[in-house]
Residue frames as qw, qx, qy, qz and C-alpha x, y, z in Angstrom:
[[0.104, -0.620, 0.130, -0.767, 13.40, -56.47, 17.92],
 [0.172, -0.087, -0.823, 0.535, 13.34, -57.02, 21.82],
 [0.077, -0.812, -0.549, -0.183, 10.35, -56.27, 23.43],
 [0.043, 0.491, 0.056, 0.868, 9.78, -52.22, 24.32],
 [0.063, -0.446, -0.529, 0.719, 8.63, -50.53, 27.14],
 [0.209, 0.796, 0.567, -0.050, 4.95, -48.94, 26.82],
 [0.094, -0.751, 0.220, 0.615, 7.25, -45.29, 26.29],
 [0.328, -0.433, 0.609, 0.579, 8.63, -46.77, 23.78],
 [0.273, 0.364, 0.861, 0.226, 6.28, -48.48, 22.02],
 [0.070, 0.817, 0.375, -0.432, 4.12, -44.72, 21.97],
 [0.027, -0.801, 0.210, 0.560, 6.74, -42.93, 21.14],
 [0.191, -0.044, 0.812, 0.550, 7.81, -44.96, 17.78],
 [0.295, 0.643, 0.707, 0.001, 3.79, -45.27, 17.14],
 [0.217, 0.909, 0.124, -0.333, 3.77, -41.03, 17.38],
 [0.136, -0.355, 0.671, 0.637, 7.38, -40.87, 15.34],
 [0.824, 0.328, -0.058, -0.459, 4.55, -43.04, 12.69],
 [0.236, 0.497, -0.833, -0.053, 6.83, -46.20, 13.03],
 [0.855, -0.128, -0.492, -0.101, 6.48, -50.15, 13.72],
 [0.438, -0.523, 0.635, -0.362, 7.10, -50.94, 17.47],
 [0.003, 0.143, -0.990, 0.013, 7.09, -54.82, 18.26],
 [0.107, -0.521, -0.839, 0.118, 3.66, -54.84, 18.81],
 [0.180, -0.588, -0.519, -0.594, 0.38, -52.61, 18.64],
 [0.109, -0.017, -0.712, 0.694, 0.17, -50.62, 22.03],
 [0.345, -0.477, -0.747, -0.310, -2.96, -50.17, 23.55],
 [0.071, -0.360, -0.606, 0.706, -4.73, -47.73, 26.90],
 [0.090, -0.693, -0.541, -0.467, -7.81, -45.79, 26.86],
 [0.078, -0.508, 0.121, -0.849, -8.82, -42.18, 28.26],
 [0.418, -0.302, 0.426, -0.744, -10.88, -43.89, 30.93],
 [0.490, -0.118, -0.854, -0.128, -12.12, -47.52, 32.30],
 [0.562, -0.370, -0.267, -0.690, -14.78, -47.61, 33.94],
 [0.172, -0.477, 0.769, -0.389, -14.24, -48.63, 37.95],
 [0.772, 0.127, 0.173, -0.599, -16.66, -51.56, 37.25],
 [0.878, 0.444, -0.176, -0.020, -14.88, -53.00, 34.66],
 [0.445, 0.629, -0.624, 0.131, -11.92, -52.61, 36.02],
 [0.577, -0.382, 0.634, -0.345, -12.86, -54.14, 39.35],
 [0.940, 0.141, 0.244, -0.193, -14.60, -57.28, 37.34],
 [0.833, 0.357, -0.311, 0.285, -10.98, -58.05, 35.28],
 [0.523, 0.220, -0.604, 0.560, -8.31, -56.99, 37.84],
 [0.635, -0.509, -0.571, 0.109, -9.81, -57.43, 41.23],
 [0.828, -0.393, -0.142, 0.375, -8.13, -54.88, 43.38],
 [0.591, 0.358, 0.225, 0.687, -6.47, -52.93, 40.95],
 [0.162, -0.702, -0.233, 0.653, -7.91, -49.47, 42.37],
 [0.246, 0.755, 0.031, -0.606, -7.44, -46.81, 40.02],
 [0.826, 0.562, -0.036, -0.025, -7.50, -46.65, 35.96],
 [0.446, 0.681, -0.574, -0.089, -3.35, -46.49, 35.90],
 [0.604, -0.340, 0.673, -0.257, -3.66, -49.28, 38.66],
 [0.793, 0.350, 0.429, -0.253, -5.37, -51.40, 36.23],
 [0.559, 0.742, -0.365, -0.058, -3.02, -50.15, 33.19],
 [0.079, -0.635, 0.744, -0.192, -0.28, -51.59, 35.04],
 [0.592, -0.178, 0.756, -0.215, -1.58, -55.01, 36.16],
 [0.669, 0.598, 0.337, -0.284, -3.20, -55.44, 32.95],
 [0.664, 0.148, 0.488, 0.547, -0.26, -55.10, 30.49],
 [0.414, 0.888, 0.200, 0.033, -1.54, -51.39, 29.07],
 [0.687, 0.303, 0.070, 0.656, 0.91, -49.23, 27.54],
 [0.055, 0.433, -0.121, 0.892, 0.43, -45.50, 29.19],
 [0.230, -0.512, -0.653, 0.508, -0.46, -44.17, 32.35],
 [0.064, 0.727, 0.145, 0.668, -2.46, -40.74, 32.49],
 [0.433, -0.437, -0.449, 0.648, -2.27, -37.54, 34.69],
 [0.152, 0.854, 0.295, 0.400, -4.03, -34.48, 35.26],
 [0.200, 0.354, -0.354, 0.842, -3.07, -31.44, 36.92],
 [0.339, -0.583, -0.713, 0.192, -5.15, -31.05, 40.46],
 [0.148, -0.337, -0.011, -0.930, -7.30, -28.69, 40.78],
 [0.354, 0.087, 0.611, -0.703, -10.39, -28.49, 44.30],
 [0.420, -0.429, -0.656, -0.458, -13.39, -29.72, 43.96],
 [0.127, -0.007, -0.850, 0.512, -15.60, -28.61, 46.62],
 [0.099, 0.482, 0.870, 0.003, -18.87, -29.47, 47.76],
 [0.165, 0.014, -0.160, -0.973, -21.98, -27.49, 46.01],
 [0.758, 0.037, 0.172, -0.628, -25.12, -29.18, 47.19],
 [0.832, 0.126, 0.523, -0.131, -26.34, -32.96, 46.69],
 [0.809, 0.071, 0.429, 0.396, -23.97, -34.42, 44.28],
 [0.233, 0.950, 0.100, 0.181, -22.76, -30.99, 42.80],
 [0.663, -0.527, -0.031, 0.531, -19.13, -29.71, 43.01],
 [0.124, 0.980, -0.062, -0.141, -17.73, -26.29, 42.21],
 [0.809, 0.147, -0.085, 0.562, -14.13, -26.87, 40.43],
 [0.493, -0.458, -0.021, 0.739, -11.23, -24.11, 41.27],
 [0.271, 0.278, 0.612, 0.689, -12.29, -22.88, 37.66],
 [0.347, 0.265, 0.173, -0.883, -15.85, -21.54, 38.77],
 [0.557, 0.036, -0.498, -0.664, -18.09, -24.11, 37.15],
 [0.649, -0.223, 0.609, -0.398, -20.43, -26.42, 39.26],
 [0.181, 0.137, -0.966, -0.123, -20.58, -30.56, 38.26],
 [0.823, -0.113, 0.100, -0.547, -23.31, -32.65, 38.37],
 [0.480, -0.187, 0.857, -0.020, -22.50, -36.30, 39.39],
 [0.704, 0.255, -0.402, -0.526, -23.14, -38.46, 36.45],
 [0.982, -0.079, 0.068, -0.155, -23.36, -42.42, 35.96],
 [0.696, 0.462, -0.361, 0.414, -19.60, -42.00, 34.82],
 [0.591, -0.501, -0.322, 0.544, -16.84, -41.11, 36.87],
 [0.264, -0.049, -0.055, 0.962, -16.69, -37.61, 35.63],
 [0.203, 0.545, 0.697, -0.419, -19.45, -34.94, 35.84],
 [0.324, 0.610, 0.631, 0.355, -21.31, -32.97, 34.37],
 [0.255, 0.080, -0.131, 0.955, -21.13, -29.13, 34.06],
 [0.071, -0.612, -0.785, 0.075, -24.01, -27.50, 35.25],
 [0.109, 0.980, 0.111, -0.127, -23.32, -23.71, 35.91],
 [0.714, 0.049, -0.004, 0.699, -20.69, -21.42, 34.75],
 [0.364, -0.648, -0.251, 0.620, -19.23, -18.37, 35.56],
 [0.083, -0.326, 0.364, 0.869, -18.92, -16.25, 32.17],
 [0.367, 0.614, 0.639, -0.282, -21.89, -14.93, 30.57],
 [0.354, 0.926, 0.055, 0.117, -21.02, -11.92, 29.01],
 [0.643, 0.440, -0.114, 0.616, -17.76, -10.24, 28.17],
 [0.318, -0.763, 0.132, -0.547, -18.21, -8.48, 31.46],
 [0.952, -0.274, 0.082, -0.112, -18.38, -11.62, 33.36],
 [0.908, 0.292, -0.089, 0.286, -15.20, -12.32, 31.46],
 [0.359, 0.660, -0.321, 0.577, -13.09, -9.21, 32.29],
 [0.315, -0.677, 0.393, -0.536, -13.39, -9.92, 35.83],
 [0.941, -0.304, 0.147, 0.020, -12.88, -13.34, 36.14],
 [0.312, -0.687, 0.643, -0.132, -9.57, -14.85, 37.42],
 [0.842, 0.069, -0.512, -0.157, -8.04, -18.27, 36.46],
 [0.828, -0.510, -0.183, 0.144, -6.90, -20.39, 39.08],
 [0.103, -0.805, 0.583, 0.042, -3.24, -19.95, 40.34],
 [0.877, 0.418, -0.207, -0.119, -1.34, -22.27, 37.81],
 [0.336, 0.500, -0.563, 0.567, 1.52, -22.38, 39.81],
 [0.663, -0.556, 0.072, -0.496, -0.32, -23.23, 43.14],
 [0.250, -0.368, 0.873, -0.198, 1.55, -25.65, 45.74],
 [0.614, 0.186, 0.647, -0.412, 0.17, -28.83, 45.17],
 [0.530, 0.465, -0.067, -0.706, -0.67, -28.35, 41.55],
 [0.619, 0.378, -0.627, -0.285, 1.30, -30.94, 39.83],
 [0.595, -0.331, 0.696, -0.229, 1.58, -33.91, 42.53],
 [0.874, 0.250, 0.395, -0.131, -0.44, -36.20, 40.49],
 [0.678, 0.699, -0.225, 0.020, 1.80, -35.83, 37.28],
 [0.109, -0.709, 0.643, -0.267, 4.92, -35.90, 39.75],
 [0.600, -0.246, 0.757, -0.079, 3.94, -38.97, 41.81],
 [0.726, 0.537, 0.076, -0.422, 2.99, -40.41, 38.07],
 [0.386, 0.784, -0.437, 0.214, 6.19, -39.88, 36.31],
 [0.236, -0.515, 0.801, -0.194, 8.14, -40.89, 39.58],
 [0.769, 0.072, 0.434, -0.464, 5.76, -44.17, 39.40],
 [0.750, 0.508, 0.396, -0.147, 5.25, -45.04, 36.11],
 [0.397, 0.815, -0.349, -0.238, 8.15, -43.13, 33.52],
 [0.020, 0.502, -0.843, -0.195, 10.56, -45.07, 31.63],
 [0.250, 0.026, 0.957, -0.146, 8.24, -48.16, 31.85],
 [0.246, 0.656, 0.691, 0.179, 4.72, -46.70, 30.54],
 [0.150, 0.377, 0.081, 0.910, 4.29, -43.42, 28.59],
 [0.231, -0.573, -0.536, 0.575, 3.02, -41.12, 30.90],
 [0.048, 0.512, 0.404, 0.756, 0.26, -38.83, 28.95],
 [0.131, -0.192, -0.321, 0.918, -0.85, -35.77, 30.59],
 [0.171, 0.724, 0.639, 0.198, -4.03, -34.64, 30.26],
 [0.071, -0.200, 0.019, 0.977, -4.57, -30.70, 29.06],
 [0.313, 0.776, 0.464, -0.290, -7.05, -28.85, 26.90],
 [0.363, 0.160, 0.344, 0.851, -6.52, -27.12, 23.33],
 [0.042, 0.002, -0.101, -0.994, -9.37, -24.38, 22.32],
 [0.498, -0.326, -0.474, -0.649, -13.04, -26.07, 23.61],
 [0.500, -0.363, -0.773, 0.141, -13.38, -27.50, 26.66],
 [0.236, -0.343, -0.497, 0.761, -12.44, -24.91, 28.78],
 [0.277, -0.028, 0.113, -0.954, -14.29, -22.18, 27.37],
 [0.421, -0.369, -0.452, -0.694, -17.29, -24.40, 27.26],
 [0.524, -0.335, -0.658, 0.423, -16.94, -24.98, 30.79],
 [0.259, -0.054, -0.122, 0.957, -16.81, -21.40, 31.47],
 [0.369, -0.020, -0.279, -0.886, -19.67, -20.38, 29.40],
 [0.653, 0.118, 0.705, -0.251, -21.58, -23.80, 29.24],
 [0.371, 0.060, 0.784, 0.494, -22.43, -25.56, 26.05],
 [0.310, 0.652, 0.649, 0.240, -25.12, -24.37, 24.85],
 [0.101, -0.914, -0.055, 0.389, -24.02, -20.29, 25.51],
 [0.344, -0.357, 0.595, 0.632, -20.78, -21.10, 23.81],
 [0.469, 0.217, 0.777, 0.359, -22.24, -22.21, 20.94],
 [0.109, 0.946, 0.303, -0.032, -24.77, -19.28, 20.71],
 [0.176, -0.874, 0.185, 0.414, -21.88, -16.79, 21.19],
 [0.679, 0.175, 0.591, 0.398, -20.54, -18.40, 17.93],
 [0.433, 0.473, 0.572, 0.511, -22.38, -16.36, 16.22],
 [0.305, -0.850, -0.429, -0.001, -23.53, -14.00, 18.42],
 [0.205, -0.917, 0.333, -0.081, -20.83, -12.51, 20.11],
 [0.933, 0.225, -0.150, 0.239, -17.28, -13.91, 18.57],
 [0.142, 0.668, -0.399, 0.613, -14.92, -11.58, 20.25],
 [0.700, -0.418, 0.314, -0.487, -16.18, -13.41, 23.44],
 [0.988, -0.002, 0.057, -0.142, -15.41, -16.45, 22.26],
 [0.736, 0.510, -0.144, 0.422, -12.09, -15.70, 20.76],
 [0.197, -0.715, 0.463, -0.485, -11.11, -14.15, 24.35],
 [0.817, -0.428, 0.338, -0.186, -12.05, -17.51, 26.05],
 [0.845, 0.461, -0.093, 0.254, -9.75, -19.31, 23.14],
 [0.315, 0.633, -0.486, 0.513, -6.52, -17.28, 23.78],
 [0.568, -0.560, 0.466, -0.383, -7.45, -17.82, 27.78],
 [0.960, 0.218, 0.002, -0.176, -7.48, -21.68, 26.70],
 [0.701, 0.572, -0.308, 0.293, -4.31, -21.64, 25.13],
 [0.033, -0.830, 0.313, -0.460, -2.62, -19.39, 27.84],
 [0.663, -0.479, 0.540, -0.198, -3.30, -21.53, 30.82],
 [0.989, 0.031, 0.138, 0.032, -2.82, -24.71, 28.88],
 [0.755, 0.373, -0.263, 0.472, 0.63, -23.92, 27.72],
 [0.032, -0.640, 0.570, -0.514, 1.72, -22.54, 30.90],
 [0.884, -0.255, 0.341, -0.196, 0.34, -26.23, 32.86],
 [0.860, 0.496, -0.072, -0.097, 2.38, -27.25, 29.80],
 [0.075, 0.791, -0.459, 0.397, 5.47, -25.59, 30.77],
 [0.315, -0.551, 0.640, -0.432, 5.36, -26.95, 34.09],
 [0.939, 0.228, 0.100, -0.238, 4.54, -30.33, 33.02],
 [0.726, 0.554, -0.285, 0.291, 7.75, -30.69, 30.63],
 [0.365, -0.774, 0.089, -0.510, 9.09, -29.52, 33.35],
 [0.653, -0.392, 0.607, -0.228, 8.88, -32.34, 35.43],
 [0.336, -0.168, 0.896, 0.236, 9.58, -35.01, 32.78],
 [0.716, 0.466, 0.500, -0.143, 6.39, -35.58, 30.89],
 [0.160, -0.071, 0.746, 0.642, 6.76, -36.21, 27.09],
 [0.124, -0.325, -0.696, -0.628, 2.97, -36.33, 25.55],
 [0.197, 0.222, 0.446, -0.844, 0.01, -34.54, 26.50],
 [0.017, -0.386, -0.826, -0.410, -3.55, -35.42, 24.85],
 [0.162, 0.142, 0.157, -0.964, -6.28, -32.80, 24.59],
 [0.129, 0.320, 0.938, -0.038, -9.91, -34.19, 25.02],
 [0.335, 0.458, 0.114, -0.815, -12.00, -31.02, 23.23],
 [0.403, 0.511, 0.722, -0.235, -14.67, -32.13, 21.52],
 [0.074, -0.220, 0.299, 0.926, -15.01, -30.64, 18.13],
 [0.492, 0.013, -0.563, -0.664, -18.36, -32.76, 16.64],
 [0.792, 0.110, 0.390, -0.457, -21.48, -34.64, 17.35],
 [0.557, 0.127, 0.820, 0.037, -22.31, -37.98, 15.53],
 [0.649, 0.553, 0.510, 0.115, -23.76, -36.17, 12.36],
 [0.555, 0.651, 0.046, 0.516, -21.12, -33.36, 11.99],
 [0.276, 0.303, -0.295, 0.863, -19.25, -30.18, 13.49],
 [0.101, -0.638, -0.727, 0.235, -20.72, -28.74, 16.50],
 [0.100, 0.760, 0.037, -0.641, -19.87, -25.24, 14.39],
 [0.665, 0.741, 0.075, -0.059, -19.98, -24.63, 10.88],
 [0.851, -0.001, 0.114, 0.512, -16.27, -24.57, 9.42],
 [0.279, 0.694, 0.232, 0.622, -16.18, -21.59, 8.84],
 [0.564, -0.750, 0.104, -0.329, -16.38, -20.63, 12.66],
 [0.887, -0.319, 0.051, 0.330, -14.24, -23.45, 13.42],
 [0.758, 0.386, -0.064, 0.522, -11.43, -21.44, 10.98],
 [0.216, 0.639, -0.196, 0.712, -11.74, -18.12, 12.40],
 [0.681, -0.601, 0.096, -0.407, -12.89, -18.48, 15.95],
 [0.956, -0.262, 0.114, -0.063, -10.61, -21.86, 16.70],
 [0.950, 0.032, 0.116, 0.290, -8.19, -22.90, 14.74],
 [0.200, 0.695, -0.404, 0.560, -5.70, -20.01, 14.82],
 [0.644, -0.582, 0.292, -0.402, -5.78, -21.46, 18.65],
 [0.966, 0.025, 0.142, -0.212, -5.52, -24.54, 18.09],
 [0.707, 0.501, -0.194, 0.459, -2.33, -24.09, 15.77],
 [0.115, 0.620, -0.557, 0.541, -0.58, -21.98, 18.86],
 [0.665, -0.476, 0.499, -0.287, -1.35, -24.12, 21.43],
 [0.996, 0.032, 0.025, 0.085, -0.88, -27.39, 19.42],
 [0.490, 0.690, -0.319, 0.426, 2.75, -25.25, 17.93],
 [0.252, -0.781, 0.278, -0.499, 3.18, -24.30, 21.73],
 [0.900, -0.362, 0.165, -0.177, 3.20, -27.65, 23.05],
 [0.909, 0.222, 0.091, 0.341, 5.76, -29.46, 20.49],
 [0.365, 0.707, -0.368, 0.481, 8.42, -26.43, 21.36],
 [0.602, -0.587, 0.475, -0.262, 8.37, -27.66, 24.86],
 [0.136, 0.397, -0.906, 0.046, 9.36, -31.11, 23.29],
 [0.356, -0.056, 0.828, -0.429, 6.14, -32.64, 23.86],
 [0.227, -0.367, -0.858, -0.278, 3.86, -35.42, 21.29],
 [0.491, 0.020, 0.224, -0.841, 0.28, -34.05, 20.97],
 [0.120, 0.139, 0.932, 0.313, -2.37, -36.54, 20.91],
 [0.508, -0.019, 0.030, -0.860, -5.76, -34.62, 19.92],
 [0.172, 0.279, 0.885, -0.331, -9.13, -36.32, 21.00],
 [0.291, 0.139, 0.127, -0.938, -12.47, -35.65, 18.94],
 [0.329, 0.398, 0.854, 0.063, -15.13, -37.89, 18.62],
 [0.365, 0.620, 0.437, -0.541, -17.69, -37.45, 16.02],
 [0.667, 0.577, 0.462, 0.097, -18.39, -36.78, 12.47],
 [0.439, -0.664, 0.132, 0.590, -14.69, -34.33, 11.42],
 [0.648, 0.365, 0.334, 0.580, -14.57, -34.92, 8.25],
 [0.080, 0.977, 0.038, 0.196, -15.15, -30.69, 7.72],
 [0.258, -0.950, 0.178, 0.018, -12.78, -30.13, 10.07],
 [0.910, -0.297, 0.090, 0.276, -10.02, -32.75, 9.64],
 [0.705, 0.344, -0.074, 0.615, -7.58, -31.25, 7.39],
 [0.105, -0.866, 0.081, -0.483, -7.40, -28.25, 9.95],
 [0.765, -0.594, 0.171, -0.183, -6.75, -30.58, 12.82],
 [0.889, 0.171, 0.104, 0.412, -4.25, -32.28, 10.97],
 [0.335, 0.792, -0.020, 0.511, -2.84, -28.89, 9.33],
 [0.250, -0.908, 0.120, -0.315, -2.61, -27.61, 13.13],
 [0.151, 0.741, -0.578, 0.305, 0.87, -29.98, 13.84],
 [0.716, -0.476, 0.355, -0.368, -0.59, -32.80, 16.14],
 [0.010, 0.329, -0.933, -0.146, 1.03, -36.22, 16.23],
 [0.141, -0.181, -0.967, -0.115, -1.95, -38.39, 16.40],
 [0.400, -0.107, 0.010, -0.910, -5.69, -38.47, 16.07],
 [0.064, -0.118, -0.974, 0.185, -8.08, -40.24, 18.09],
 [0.548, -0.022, 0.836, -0.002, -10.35, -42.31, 18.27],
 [0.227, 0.127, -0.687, -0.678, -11.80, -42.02, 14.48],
 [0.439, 0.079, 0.703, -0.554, -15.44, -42.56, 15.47],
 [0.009, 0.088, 0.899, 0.428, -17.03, -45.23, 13.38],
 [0.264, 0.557, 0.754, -0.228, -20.34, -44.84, 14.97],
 [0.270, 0.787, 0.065, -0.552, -20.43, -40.87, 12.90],
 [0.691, 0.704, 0.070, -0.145, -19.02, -42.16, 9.89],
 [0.029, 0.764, -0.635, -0.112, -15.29, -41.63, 10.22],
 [0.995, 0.046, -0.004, 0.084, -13.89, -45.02, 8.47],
 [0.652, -0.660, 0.319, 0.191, -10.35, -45.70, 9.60],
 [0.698, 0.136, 0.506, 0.488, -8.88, -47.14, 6.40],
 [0.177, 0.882, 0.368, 0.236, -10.22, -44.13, 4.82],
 [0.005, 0.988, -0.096, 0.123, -8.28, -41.99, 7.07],
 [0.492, -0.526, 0.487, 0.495, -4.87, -43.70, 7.30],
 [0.698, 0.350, 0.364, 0.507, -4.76, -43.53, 3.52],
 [0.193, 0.918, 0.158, 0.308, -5.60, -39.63, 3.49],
 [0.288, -0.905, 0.118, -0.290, -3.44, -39.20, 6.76],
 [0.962, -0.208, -0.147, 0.096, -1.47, -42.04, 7.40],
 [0.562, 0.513, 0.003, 0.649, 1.78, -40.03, 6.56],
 [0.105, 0.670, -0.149, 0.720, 1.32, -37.27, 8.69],
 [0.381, -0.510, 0.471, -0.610, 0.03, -38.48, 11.79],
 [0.183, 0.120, -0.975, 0.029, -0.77, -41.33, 13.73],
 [0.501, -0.381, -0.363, -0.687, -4.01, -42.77, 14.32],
 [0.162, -0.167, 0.779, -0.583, -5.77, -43.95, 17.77],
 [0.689, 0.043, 0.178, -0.701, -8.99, -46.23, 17.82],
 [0.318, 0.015, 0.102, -0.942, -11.41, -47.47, 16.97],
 [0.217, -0.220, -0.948, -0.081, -13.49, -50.34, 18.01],
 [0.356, -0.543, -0.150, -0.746, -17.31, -49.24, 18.66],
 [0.189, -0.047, -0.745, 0.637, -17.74, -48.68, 22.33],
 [0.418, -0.033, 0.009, -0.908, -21.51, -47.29, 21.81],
 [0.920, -0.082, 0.131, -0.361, -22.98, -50.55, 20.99],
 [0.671, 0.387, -0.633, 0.011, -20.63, -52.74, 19.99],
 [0.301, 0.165, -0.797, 0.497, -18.42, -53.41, 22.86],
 [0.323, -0.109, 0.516, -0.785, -22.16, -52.33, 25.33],
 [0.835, 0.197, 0.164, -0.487, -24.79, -54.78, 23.26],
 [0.492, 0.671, -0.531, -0.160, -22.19, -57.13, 21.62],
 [0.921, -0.380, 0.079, 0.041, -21.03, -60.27, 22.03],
 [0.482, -0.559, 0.564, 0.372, -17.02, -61.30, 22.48],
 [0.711, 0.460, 0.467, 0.255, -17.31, -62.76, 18.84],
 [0.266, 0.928, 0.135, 0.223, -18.14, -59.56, 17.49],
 [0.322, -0.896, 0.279, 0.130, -15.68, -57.88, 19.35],
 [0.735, -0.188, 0.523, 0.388, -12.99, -60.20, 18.37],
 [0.556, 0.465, 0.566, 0.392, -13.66, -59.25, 14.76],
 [0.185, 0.914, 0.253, 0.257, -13.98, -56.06, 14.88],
 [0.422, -0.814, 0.361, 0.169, -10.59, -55.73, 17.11],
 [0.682, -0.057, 0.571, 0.454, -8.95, -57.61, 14.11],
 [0.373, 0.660, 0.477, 0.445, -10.29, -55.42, 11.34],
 [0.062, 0.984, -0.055, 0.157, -9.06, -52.15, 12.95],
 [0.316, -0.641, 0.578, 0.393, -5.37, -53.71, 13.42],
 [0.604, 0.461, 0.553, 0.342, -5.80, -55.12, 9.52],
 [0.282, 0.876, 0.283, 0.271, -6.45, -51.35, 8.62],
 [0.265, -0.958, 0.109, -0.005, -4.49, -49.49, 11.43],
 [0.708, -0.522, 0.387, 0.276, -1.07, -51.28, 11.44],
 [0.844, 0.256, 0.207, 0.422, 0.55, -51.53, 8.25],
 [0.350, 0.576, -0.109, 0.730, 3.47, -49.06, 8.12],
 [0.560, -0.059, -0.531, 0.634, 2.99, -48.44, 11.85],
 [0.316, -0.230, 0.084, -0.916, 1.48, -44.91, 13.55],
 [0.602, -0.427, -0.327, -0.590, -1.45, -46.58, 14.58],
 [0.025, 0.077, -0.900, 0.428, -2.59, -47.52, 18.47],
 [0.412, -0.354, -0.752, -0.374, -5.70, -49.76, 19.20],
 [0.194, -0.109, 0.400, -0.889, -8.57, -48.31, 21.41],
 [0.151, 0.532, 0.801, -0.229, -12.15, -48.17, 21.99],
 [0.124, 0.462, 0.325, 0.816, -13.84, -45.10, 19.92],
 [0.004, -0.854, 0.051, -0.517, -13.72, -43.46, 23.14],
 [0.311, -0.445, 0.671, -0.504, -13.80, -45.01, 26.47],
 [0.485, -0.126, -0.814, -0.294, -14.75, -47.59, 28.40],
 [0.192, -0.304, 0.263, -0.895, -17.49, -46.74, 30.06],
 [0.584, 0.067, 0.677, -0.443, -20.43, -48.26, 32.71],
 [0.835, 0.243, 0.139, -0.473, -22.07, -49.91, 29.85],
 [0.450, 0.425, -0.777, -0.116, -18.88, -51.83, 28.49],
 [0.967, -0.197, -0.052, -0.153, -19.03, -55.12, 29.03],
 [0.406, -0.703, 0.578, 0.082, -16.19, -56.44, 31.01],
 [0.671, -0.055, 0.692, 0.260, -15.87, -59.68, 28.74],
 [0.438, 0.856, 0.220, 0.163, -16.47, -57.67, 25.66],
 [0.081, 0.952, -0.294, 0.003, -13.60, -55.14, 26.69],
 [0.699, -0.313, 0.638, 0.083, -11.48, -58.38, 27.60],
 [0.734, 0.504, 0.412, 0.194, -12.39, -59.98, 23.81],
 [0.465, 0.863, -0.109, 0.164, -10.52, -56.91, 22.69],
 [0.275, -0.790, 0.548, 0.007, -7.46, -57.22, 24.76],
 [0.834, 0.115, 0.538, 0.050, -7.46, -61.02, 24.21],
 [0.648, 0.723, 0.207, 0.117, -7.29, -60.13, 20.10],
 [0.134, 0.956, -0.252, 0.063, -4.73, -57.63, 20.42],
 [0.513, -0.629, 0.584, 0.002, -2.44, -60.00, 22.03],
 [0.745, -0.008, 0.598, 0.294, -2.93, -62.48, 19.61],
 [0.530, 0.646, 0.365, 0.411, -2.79, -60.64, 16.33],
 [0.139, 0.982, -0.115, 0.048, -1.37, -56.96, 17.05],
 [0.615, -0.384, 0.439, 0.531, 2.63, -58.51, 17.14],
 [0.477, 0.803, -0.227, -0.277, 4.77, -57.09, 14.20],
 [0.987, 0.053, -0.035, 0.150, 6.75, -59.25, 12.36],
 [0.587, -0.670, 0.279, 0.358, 10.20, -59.50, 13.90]]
C-alpha cells in the first residue's frame, strides 16, 4: 500500500479498516509543549502539520468579549474564567428557569464571518490532513447555558427544561452542520462530556429519556449530511455505552483508562461497529511518568487497538500544561516505530 494522506488514513480508520499505518492528533496540545518540540510552530494545527499529525481541527467563530479581569462573555451568553489551559472556564450563564429560556436568543448561525476558520482550514489543510470540525451533540451547550451544577439539578427537577435545552443543542448544531458540509468538511467530533472518573454524571435512566433521543437525531442528523461522527466522553461509560454506540457514531474516544474503561475490553464488545480513539494515560502517566513508561504503554494500546483496523492512537484526552513534552514525544517516537501495518 503507498503511503496515505492523514484524510485518508481517518477515513479508512472510521470505514473500521487497516490504513498503512496507525494515525494519530489530539483535541488539544498544550502551547508549551508545542513550543518545546516544534519551536515556532504557532498554533495546535501549526504543530499538526510540522509534526507529521494526521488531522487538523476547526471551530466555528463565535466573540468573545471582555467581562472583567480574565473573564469573557461568549456570543452564547455565558461568561469564562481564564484557566491554566487554553480554554476557560464557564462561570455564569444565562438560563435559569424555563422563563429565562423562552426569551433567550441563539446567536445568528449564519452570521458573516461565522465559518472563516473552517474555510481558511479546509482551503489550508483538505486533501492532505482530515479536517475535523468541532460541534456539540446534547451536553455541552446546555450546560453552558444553565451551568453544571443547575443542569444537573434540573435532571431531576425540572426535565422539560432540560429536554428544551437538548432539542436547542441539536438545532443549532445541525444547522453549523449544514453549513460546515457545506464548505467541504467530512467529520465533525462532539466533545460532551457524559461521565466523571467513577461513573455517569446522570443515572441511565435520565441519560435515556432526557438525552439520548438527542443524541440519536443529531448524531442521525449529521451522517445525512455525509459527515463521520467522532463522539468524545471521558470517564467511567460503561452504563451508557451501548446507547452511545446504539446512537450511529463512527468512533469513540478516548476510552479513559484512568475510570476503568479497558480498551481491549471495548474493541472486543465494539470493535465491529465503531472505531476506537485513545488511550494512553494523560492524568499521570504521560504528567508524572517517565519516557519508558510511556513507550510501553504507547505499545500496549496499538497491541490492543490495531488488529483489524478502526482504531487511532491518542492521549485519554489531551495534552495538556502538565504533559511532559518528552513524555508526549516517547509516544510519537513509539507510534512511528511500531504503529506501521504490514504491507
Amino acid at each position: 500500500m503507498k503511503e496515505l494522506t492523514g484524510e485518508q488514513r481517518i477515513l479508512r480508520v472510521l470505514d473500521r479498516q487497516e490504513p498503512d499505518r496507525v494515525p494519530h492528533f489530539e483535541w488539544a496540545i498544550d502551547r508549551k509543549v508545542r513550543e518545546a518540540l516544534a519551536p515556532g510552530c504557532g498554533t495546535l494545527n501549526g504543530f499538526a502539520a510540522r509534526m507529521g499529525l494526521d488531522a487538523a481541527l476547526a471551530d466555528p467563530d463565535f466573540r468573545k468579549d471582555p467581562a472583567g479581569p480574565g473573564r469573557w462573555r461568549s456570543e452564547w451568553g455565558y461568561v469564562l474564567q481564564d484557566s491554566a489551559e487554553e480554554h476557560g472556564i464557564e462561570v455564569e450563564s444565562p438560563i435559569h428557569t424555563m422563563a429565562d429560556f423562552e426569551r433567550y436568543s441563539p446567536p445568528d448561525l449564519r452570521a458573516p464571518g461565522r465559518y472563516d476558520t473552517i474555510e481558511k482550514t479546509i482551503s489550508q489543510f483538505g486533501g492532505s490532513l482530515a479536517v475535523i470540525v468541532h460541534l456539540n451533540d446534547v451536553f455541552s451547550l446546555p450546560r453552558y447555558l444553565m451551568g453544571y451544577e443547575n443542569l444537573l439539578m434540573a435532571v431531576a427537577a425540572e426535565p422539560e427544561l432540560v429536554t428544551a435545552l437538548v432539542t436547542l443543542s441539536v438545532d443549532v448544531n445541525l444547522a453549523m452542520a449544514r453549513e460546515a458540509a457545506a464548505r467541504g468538511a467530512k467529520i465533525v467530533y462532539t466533545g460532551d462530556d457524559f461521565a466523571g472518573e467513577t461513573g455517569p454524571l446522570m443515572s441511565p435512566a435520565h441519560f435515556r429519556a432526557l438525552f439520548y433521543p438527542g443524541l440519536c437525531r443529531v448524531v442521525q442528523g449529521y451522517k445525512a449530511l455525509g459527515l463521520k461522527v467522532i463522539k468524545h466522553t471521558d470517564g467511567m461509560i460503561w452504563p451508557l455505552i451501548d446507547m452511545i454506540v446504539d446512537s450511529g457514531i463512527d468512533c469513540l474516544d478516548p476510552i479513559d483508562p484512568m475510570a476503568g474503561m479497558d480498551l481491549a475490553e471495548v474493541k472486543r464488545k465494539y470493535g465491529t461497529r465503531v472505531a476506537l480513539k485513545g488511550n494512553v494515560d494523560c492524568a499521570h502517566l504521560m504528567t508524572l511518568g517517565s519516557p519508558a513508561k510511556v513507550e510501553e504503554a504507547t505499545r500496549e494500546a496499538l497491541r490492543v487497538g490495531m488488529p483489524g483496523g478502526g482504531f487511532i492512537l491518542s492521549s485519554s484526552n489531551s495534552i495538556h500544561s502538565s504533559v511532559k513534552p518528552e513524555n508526549y514525544l516517547a509516544m510519537l517516537t513509539a507510534l512511528r516505530a511500531h504503529g506501521k501495518y504490514r504491507q
